[in-house]
C-alpha positions, 0 to 999 in steps of 0.5 A, spaced: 506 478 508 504 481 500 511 479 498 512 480 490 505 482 488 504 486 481 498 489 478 496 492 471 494 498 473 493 500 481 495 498 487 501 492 486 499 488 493 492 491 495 486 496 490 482 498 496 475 500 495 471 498 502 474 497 509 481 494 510 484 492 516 491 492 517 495 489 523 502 486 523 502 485 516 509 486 511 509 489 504 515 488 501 518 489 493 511 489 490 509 494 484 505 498 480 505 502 473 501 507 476 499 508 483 501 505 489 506 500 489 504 496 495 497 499 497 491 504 492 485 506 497 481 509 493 476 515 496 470 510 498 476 506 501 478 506 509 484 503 512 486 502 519 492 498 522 498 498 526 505 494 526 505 495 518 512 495 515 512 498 508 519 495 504 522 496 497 516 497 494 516 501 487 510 505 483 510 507 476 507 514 477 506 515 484 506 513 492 510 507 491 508 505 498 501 507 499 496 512 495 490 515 499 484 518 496 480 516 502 480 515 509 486 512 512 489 511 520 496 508 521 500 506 528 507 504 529 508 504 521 515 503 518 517 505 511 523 503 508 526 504 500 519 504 497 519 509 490 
């Protein structure tokens, strides 16, 4: 679980530059100033998983769940008050 997780700038839990794998995992109230309050996958970054729960997570400007500029493929995801 990535629980209460902040960052400076992007990305409060993760700042994904490569490949990133994701399964049964939970994002819960992390933040960022900028973007992605859980997640920022930046273009050169790749993102697959499945049983994702995305809960109370919050960006200063945008994506407060997840920010994608790259490549990203996600099954059985669940989103819940991320702003």
């Amino acid at each position: 679980m990535f629980y209460e997780n902040a960052s400076g700038s992007h990305g409060g839990a993760i700042h994904n530059f490569g490949k990133l794998t994701l399964s049964e995992s939970d994002f819960k109230e992390n933040t960022s100033p900028k973007e992605g309050g859980a997640i920022n996958n930046q273009e050169s970054g790749s993102i697959s998983g499945e049983n994702v729960e995305f809960g109370k997570n919050s960006a200063g400007n945008v994506g407060g769940a997840i920010v994608n500029w790259g490549y990203i493929s996600l099954n059985n995801i669940k989103f819940n008050e991320n702003t």
